[in-house]
Structures are given as structure tokens and as C-alpha cells.
N, C-alpha and C positions, 0 to 999 in steps of 0.2 A: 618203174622208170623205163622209158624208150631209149633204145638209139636210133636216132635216123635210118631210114632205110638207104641203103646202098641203089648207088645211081648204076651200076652193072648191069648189063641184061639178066633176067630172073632164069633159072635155069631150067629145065622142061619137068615138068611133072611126072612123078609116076605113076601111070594111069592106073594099073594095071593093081601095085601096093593099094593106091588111092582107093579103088574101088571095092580091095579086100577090106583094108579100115574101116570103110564105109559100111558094109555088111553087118562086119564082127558088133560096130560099136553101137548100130541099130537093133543086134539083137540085147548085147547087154543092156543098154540102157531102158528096151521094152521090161525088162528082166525086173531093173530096180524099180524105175517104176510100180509095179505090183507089188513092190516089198515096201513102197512107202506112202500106200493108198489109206493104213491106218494112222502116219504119223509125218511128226515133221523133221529135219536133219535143222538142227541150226545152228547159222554162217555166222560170227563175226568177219565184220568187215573194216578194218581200218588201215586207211587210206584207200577207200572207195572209189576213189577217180575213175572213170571210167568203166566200172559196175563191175558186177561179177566176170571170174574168169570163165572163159570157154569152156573149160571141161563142165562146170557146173551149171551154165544153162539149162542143157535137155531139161532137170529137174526141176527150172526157179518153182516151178505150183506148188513142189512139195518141201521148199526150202524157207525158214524163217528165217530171215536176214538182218541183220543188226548193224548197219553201216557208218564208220566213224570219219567224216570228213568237214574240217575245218576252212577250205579255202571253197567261197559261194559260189565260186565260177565251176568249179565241178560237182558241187553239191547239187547246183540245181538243177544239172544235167541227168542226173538217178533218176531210175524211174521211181513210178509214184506211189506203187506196190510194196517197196519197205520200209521200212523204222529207220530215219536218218538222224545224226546225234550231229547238229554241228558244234561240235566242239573240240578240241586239241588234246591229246590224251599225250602221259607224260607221266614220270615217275612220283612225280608230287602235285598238289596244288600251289601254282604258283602263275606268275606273269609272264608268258615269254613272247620273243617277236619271232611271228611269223615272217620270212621271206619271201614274196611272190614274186615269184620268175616268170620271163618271157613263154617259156612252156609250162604250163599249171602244173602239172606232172612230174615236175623236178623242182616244185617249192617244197619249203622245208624249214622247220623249226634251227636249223644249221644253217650256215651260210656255206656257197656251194666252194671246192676246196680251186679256187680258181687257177693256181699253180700248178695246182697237177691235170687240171682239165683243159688246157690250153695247147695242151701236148695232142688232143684229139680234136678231128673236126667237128663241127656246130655247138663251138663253146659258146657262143652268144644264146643260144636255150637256156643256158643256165645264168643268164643277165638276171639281177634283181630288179625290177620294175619299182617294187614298193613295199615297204611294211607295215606292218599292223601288230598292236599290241594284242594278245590272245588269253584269256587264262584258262591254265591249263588241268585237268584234273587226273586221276587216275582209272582206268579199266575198270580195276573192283569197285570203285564210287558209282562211275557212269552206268555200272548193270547192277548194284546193289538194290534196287527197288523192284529190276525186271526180273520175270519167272521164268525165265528163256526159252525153250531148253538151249544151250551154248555146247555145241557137240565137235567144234570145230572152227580155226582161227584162221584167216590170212592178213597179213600183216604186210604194209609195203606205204610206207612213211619215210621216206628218204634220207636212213640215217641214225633217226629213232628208235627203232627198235629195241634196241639192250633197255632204252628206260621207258619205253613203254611194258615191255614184258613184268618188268620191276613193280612197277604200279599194277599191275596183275596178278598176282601169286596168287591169290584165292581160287579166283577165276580159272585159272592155269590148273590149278592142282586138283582141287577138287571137283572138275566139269570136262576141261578140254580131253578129245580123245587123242586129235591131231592139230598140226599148224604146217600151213606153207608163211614161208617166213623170206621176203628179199632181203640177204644177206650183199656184204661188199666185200670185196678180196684188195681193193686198192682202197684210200680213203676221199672217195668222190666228196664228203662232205667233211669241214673241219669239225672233229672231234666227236665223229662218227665210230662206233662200234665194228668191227670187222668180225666173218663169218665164224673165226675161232674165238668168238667171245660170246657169241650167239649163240653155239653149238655148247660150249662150256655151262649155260646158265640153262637152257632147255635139259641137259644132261641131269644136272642138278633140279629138276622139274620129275625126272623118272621118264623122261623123253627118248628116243633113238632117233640120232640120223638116219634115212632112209637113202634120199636119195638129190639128187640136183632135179629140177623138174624142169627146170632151163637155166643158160647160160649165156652170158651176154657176154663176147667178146669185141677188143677194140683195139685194131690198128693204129700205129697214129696218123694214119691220110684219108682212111676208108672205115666201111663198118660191111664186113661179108662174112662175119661168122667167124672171121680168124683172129688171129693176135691173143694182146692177154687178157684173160678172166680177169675185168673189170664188177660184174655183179651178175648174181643170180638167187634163182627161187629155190630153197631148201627145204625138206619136206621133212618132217619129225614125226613122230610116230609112240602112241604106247606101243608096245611088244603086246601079241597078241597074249602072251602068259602073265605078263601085269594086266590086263583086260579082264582076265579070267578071273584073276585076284580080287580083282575089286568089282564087279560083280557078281561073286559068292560072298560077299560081307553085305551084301544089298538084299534088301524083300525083295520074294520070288517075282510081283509084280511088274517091278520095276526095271528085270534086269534084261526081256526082251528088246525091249527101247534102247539101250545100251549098246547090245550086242549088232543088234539091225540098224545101228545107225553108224557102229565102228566097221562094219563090211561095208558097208555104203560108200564110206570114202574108201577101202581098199579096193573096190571095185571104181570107183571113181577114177584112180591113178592107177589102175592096172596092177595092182600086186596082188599075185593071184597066189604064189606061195603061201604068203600070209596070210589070205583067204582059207584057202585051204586047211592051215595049220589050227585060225581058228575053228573053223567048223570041226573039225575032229575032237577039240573041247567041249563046245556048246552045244550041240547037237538036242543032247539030251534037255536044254532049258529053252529051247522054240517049239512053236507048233510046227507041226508036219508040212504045209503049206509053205511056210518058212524056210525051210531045209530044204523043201525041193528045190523052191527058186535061188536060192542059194546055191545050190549045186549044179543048175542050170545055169548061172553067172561062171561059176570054177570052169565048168566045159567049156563055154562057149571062150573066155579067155585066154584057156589051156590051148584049145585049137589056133585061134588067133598069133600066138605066140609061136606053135608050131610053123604056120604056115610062114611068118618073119623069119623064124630061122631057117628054114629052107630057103628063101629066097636071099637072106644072107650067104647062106655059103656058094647059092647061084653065080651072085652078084661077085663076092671074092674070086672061085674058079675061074670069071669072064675075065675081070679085071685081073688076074695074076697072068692071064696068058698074055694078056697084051702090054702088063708091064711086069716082068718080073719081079720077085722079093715084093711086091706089094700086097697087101692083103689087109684087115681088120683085124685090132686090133684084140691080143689074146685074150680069153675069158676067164683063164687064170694067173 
């Protein structure tokens, strides 16, 4: 889901951050790269609209992508390189209507919760154009005949989610390492699932919260990043020590691919702790080759991270002199 961009002037860039990200993120992702010249990481993708996200481009060569999108207008905008499923995925098989909105991107098996979105500007996006009958199936049906590998979920169905997960469990439990998941904190859709219902049922999956990976907030006259958390991306996660678990109950074969494909996405979202934590586990069940590039990824993102904090506390000291009692906020 989008919010309009803010008609504000865009505020000046930091050249300077901009050009260290730029560095850091070209080394790591040369990094992965090399760690997935023998194999593939792969994407569930449902609600595909508008393709993969950003951070997992660099990779698409080495990503098998399995993308779930039911409205044609954005399906057949995908490129032509993945496995596209049109179809409407849901907790059962059954018949439901699709809604098609004025913006593709905010239709939905729900209808949009117009009362409470009227309260924010460019509530006309979420006008229903038109509907359509859809039938709908479940996750584990739509990949029960594929050999995946499924390493990895993102999810972003306007609403859906709690019963698309539900029609999942197989999938989920036995395959996923991770999931970014668009959660809601208000109920943009009627009789939508909200983030602590999502979090409750991923928990129940042997999942962890990790982290918000974006935040969509919403004034009610504007959209510039402030107001209230209306929705965002939440990131779940096995614990690297449930990782550990469950591939020591796997043939030795098997359990590199595992391991090199749960660092994959920790290095993907920058969680290098957890990086770290795994490699002190796994060490002994990769090749040597493995390990280094690995450890080559922990550095280069440990540095990375060093140099953001330094320029954070920069940026605070400048800003505190020039506005007192101001600063960022505590880290504990």
C-alpha cells in the first residue's frame, strides 16, 4: 500500500550518509552474491503488485520468485522472468469478490473501511471501480505440486493476511525461514486483521518479531512521515537457535542451503547481530569458502553500522547546540 506523496518541498539529501550506504551496500551485496552462485534464495511473493522490493533486486538472477497476484492490471505488469499465479489466495477455497479501486494497489478482497479513511487525504484511491467474482484457494494448495525451494515470504494484500497465513501453515512451518508481512495498526479495511493479530499467529508459527522495516504514517491533511501509524512492513524471523535446531535434525546435505539462505536474508535487512550469532553456530557445517564470505558480510556491515553511529551522535551534538534538550531518541 502507498500514501501519496507529500506536495512539501523534498528535503536535501545526505550526500555525504548517501554515499557511505552506497559503498557499504555495494560491498555487501558483491559479498552475497558469491554465496549464491551455487543456489537459489526463494521469494513468495503475494500481492506482487509492483514486483519485488528494493532491497532484493541486486539479487533477482539468483532469486526464484513465486508471485501471487490476482488483479490483471498489475499481474501483467511483472516482469516476465517469474512464476506468476493469478489467482486470490485465502484461508479456504471459496468464492469471494475482489474490489478494484481507483489505485490497483489498494484493491482488496475487503472493502476499503471508508469511514475511517475519509478522515485522510486522497480517499478517492480507495473508490471501488468494480468487482469481480474470484475463487479463492489456499497457499499450501497453490505450492503443493511446486518443489520450491520457498526460503522466504512477503506478504502485502490489503487486509488479508491473518487468512492468507491460515491457508498456509504447512508452507509456514515446515519451509519459511522469514516473512516481511504489511501489517495495519488502524483498520483501513473492514474486517481486517490488525498487526497484534499477526504477530500473535506468526508467534504461534515459532516466528519473532524482528523489526518494522517501514512505517507509514498519516496526518489527517498531509502525508510527511508524521501523524499516526496507519500501516507498516513487519519483519519475523526464526531465532537463529530454532535455525540451528532444525537443521541438525536434517541430512548433512541438505543443511548448507538452509543455513546460506537464512544469512541471506539477515544480510539482506542488515541484521548483522544475528548474523553473527549464527555463524558462531554453523561454522563447523559450511565449507571454508562459506565462512569467509560470511564473515566478510559481518565486517563489512559491522563497519557500516559503526560509521551510522558515529554520525548519529555527530548529528545529535550539532542539533543539541542549536536546539537544546533535543536529541535522538534513547537506545535504552
Amino acid at each position: 500500500m502507498d500514501a501519496p506523496r507529500s506536495r512539501n518541498k523534498k528535503p536535501k539529501k545526505n550526500r555525504l550518509g548517501g554515499a557511505l550506504r552506497f559503498k557499504y551496500n555495494k560491498l555487501i551485496n558483491r559479498n552475497i552474491k558469491d554465496l549464491l552462485k551455487e543456489q537459489k534464495v526463494g521469494i513468495i511473493d503475494v500481492g506482487a503488485a509492483g514486483g519485488l522490493e528494493p532491497r532484493w533486486l541486486p539479487y533477482e538472477p539468483y532469486l526464484k520468485t513465486f508471485a501471487f497476484e490476482p488483479d490483471e492490471r498489475s499481474a501483467k505488469a511483472l516482469p516476465p522472468n517469474i512464476e506468476v499465479f493469478s489467482v486470490a489466495l485465502y484461508s479456504e477455497d471459496d468464492t469471494k469478490t475482489i474490489n478494484l479501486c481507483r489505485k490497483p494497489r489498494t484493491s482488496s478482497l475487503y472493502l476499503p473501511n471508508v469511514d475511517l479513511l475519509k478522515r485522510y487525504p486522497s480517499v478517492e484511491r480507495f473508490d471501488v471501480l468494480a468487482q469481480e467474482s474470484v475463487q479463492t484457494t489456499t497457499l499450501d494448495k497453490a505450492l503443493a505440486n511446486n518443489p520450491g525451494p520457498f526460503h522466504f515470504l512477503k506478504l502485502d494484500v490489503q487486509g488479508t493476511e491473518l487468512e492468507i497465513l491460515r491457508g498456509g501453515v504447512d508452507t509456514i512451518s515446515k519451509s519459511l525461514l522469514g516473512a516481511e508481512i504489511e501489517v495495519e495498526f488502524v483498520p483501513l479495511y473492514e474486517n481486517a486483521a490488525l498487526f497484534g493479530n499477526i504477530s500473535e499467529f506468526m508467534t504461534s508459527m515459532g516466528f519473532e518479531f524482528i523489526d518494522f522495516v517501514r512505517l507509514s504514517k498519516w496526518e489527517r491533511d498531509s502525508y510527511r512521515g508524521l501523524g499516526q501509524c496507519a500501516f507498516g512492513d513487519a519483519l519475523f524471523l526464526k531465532s537463529p537457535e530454532t535455525l540451528v535446531e532444525r537443521v541438525q535434525s536434517i541430512e548433512e546435505s541438505a543443511r548448507a542451503e538452509i543455513i546460506v539462505s537464512y544469512f541471506i536474508i539477515l544480510a539482506v535487512y542488515r541484521k548483522v547481530d544475528l548474523a553473527q550469532v549464527l555463524l558462531n553456530y554453523v561454522s563447523s557445517m559450511i565449507n571454508e569458502d562459506q565462512e569467509r564470505i560470511m564473515r566478510n558480510v559481518i565486517g563489512i556491515m559491522s563497519k557500516r553500522l559503526d560509521m551510522h553511529d558515529r554520525l548519529m551522535k555527530i548529528a545529535s551534538a550539532v542539533t543539541h547546540k542549536i536546539i537544546p534538550h533535543s536529541g535522538y531518541i534513547s537506545k535504552v
